[in-house]
N, C-alpha and C positions, 0 to 999 in steps of 0.2 A: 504494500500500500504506500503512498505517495506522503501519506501523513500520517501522524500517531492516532489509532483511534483506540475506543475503551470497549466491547461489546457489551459488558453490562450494561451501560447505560441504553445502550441503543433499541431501535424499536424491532418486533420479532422479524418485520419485512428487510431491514437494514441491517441487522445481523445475519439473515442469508443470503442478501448482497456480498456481504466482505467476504466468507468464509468463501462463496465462488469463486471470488476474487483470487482470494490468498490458496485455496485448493489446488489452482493450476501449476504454481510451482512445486506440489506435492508429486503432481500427475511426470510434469518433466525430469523428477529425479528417483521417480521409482525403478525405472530403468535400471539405473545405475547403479543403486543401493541393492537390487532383485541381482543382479548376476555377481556383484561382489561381496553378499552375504551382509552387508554391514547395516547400521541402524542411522535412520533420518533423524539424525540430530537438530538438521537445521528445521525440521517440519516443528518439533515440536518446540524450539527457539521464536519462530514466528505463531505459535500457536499461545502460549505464554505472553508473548510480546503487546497482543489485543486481550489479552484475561481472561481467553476462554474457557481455560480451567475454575475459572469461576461461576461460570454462567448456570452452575446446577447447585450453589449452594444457595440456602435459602437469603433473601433479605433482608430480615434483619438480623443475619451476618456479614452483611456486606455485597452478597452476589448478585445472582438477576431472578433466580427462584426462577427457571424455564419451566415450561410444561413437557411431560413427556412427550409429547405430539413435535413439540419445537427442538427439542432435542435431539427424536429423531431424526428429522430433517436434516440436520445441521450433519448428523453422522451420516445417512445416506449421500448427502453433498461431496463429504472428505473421502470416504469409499468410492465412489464413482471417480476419483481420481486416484488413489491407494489404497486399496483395499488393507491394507498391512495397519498403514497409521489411523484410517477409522476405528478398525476390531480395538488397536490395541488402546487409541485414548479414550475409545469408547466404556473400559472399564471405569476409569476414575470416573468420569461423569458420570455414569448411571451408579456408581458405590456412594461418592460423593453427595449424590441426590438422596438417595434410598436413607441413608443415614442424617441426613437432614430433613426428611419426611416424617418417621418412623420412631425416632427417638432410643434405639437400640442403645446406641451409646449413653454412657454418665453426659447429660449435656457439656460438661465442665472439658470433658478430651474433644469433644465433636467440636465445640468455641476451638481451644486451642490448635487445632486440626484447622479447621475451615480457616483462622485470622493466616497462615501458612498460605493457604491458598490464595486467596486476597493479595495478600504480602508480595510474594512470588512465583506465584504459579505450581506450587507443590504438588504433587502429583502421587495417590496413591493407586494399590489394586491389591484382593484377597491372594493370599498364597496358601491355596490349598491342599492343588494336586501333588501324590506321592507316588514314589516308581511303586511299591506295595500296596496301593489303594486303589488306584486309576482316579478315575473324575471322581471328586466329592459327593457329585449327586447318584452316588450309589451306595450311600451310607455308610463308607467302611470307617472305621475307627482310625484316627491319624497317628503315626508311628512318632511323630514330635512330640517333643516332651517338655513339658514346664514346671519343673521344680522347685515348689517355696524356695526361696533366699533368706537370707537377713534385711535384705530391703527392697525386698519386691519379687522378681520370679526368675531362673536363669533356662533357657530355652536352648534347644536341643534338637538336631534334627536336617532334614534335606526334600526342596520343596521344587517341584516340578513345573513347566509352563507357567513359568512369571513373566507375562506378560508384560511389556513396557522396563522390566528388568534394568535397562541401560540409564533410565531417566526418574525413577522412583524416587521418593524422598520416602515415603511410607510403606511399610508391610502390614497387611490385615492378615496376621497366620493363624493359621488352628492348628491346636496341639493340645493332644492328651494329657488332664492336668494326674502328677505322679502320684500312685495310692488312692487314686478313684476312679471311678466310671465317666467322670465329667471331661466333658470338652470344650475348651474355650479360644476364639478368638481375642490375639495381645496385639496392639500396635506395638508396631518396631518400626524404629527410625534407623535410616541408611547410613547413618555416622555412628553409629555406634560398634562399640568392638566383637570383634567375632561374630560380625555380618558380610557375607562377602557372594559375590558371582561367578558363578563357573558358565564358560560360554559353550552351550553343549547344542541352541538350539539350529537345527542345521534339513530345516524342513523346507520341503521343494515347492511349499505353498503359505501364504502369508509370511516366507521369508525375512522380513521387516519387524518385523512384531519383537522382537528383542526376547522371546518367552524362552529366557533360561535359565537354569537353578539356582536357587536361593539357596546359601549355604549358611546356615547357623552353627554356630560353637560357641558356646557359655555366653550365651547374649546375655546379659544382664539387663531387665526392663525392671519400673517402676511397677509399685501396687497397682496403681489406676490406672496404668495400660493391659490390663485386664479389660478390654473391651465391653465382651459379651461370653456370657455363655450360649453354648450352640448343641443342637440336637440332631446327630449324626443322621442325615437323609430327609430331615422333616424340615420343608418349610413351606410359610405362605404363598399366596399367589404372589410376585414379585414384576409388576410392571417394568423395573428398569430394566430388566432380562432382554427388553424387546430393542437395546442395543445392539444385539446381535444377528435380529434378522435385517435390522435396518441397513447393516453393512452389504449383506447380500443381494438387498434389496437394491443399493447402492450402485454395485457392482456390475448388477443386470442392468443397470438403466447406462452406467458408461459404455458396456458391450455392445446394447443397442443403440448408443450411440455411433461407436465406429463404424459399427454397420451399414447405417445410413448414411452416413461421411460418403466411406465405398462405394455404396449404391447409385447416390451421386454424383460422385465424383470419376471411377474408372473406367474409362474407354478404351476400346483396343481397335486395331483399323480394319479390321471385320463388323467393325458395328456404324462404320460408318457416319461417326459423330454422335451417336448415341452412347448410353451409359450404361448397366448393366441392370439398373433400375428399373429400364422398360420390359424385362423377360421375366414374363406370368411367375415364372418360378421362385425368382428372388422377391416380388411383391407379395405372395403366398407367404411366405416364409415371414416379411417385416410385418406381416399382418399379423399372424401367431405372436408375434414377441409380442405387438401391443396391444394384445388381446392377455396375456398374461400380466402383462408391467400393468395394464388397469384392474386384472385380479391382486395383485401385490398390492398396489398402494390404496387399496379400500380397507382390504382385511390388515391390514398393518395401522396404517394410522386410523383407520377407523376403530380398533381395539383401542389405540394409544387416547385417543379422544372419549372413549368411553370409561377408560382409566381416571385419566384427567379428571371429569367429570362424576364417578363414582364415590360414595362414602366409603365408609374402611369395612360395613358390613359388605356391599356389594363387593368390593374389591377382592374379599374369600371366596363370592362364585366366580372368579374371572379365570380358575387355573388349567380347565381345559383352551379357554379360547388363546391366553396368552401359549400354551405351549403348542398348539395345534399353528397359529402364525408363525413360529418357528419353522417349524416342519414346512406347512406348505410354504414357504418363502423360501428355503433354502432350495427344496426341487423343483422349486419354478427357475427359480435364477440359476441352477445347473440347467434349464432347457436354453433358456434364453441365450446363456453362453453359447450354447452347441448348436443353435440356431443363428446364431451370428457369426458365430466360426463358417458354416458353411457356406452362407452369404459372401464372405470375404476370400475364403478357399483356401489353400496352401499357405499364401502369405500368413496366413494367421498362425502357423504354427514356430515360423519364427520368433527367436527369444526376445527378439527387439520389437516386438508388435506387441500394443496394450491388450490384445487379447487373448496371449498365448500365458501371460500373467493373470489374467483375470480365470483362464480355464484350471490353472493351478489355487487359484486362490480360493473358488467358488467352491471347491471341493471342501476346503477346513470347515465348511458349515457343516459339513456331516458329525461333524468328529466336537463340534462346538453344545454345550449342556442348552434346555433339557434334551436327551437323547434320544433318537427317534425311537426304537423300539419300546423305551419306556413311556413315551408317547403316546403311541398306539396301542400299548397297555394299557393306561390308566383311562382312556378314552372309552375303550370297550367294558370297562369294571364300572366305570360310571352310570353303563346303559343296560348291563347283566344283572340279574339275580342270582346270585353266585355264594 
């Protein structure tokens, strides 16, 4: 941007002005950062630089208190140019919010936490997953350990897909408190000793995302960064979840962007001036995509607006439709991909084509919580007499 702006202050139509804006140099250095393995430091230097990390904490902390409808937006916007740097600063802001909503935390760490972000752009996400556990949302017990101190708890352990990893200021872990059954969630700050990163992640999809292991050895935290306690596999319907289809969402809509680029744009001298846009077959095809991309952006922000809109009783029926958007968001925008691939042809599978990144990318929604099979479980157990 040409001048210093603030996004909190701004209005929701002019804060997805900028973020287009400032997305494009996200889009021009995925490239780059996709085939040399490394992490967009500068995305998230410019991303900080306007306060967007603030934009989900509440008002009168300081932030913009977004809705989740606006939120999403703004992640679908940065996905449709990087899928890597949407997923991954998509955590903080939907954690950021969710705990600002919700009141999990002692308010007194949530203030101390959110004036961080304010401040300078501070940046956390949960570190949950273990190599012995897999995804958290399959209830297993965390192999971390947090053992009374003499002045608070000394933590113990090795935490898997930590996302954002390279630029964290905070850890949300869960770890098994020692001599009980209980589980709890401790902030831990990135300067503290016997905190450290092993760079292990080396995935052929959302490459960018920084998600590698959190290493703890005798951290030493305070009493009060005892967060929360947590109940292995059980929790509420969670709206900010739906950061994660929005990415895909995202992703689909840039796909079908280049597609149409193409369509428009490619001629070859058998066509005689024409473009490849005028054969029945590639028309059929951009019709499919946006005939899906208008199934996507109803059932997505249309949940998110009902969220929005919902009290905290309504919000406990919302857990199949929120995890069902998931789902179908995710294998629509695997079509959408593979229908714009084919529009474009060969070229597309070159590493230097945004779509041959977007085909690697779109796949991490499979693998992205809630999980499809559990999905399509709880879906049928809601409708059986069983």
């Amino acid at each position: 941007m040409s001048h210093v702006i603030n996004l909190v202050e701004m209005s929701s139509k002019a804060r997805l002005d900028a973020i287009q804006e400032i997305a494009k140099a996200f889009k021009a250095r995925a490239y780059q950062h996709d085939v040399a393995g490394t992490f967009p430091l500068e995305n998230y230097a410019d991303l900080r630089a306007v306060n967007f990390p603030a934009l989900t904490v509440p008002k009168v902390l300081g932030g913009a208190g977004i809705s989740l409808e606006e939120m999403l937006r703004l992640q679908a916007e940065i996905a449709k140019n990087d899928g890597s740097t949407g997923l991954a600063i998509g955590w903080h802001m939907g954690i950021s919010k969710h705990l600002g909503e919700t009141n999990n935390w002692d308010p007194a760490l949530y203030a101390e936490f959110a004036k961080d972000v304010i401040a300078k752009g501070a940046l956390i996400n949960n570190a949950a997953s273990e190599p012995a556990t897999g995804s958290p949302t399959r209830g297993g017990r965390p192999e971390t350990t947090a053992v009374k101190s003499a002045n608070g708890w000394a933590l113990n352990g090795r935490k898997t897909f930590t996302t954002l990893s390279p630029v964290l200021d905070y850890f949300a872990v869960s770890a098994g408190i020692d001599g009980s059954d209980q589980v709890a969630s401790f902030l831990v700050k990135r300067e503290l000793s016997g905190v450290s990163i092993e760079e292990t992640w080396d995935s052929i999809a959302m490459s960018a995302t920084g998600s590698h292991d959190l290493v703890l050895e005798n951290v030493e935290i305070r009493n009060e960064d005892l967060a929360q306690y947590l109940i292995p596999g059980k929790k509420d319907p969670q709206g900010w979840l739906l950061h994660i289809p929005a990415v895909y969402f995202g992703i689909a809509t840039g796909a079908f962007e280049e597609a149409v680029d193409f369509a428009n744009s490619y001629s070859s001298n058998a066509m005689k001036g024409g473009t490849v846009g005028q054969f029945p077959t590639v028309q059929q095809k951009i019709g499919q995509i946006r005939v899906k991309l208008m199934e996507m952006e109803y059932f997505l922000f249309g949940v998110a607006k009902k969220w929005d809109e919902a009290n905290a009783e309504e919000r406990l029926e919302m857990g199949d439709e929120l995890s069902a958007v998931k789902v179908a968001i995710v294998n629509h925008a695997l079509e959408v991909v593979d229908l714009a691939m084919r529009i474009v042809g060969a070229r597309s599978l070159s590493q230097k084509h945004p779509l041959s990144r977007a085909y690697r990318d779109v796949r991490a929604g499979l693998h992205n919580p809630p999980m499809e099979d559990m999905v399509y479980t709880n879906l049928a157990k809601s409708v059986l007499t069983l």
